[in-house]
C-alpha positions, 0 to 999 in steps of 0.5 A: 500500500505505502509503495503504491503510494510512493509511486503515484506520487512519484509519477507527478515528478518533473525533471529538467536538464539545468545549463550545467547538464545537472538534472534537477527533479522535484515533486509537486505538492512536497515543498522541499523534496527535490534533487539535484544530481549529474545523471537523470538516473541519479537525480531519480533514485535520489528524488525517490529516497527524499519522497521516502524521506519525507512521509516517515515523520507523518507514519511514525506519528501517533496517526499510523501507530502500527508503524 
């Protein structure tokens, strides 16, 4: 169920090529997830990490107790 979750959101990312040749991805509605690496792959294995990253503090709280 989370990693379903965690795909949909991903599939919302946006990556572009910055002047540098970095890729820079980001994540539409989570301020603050983004990344910025020297590959595309690199930058969404990266971009994916931080999404997980980012929802553990809201599943470790009183809200989901299972987890």
């Amino acid at each position: 169920m989370l990693s379903e979750y965690i795909e949909k959101q991903f599939k919302k990312a946006r990556f572009k090529v910055l002047k540098d040749g970095s890729c820079f991805g980001s994540i539409s509605g989570f301020p603050g997830v983004w990344a910025n690496r020297k590959t595309l792959a690199l930058c969404k294995k990266e971009l994916r990490e931080v999404l997980e990253e980012s929802l553990y503090p809201i599943l470790t709280t009183k809200i989901f107790p299972a987890f």
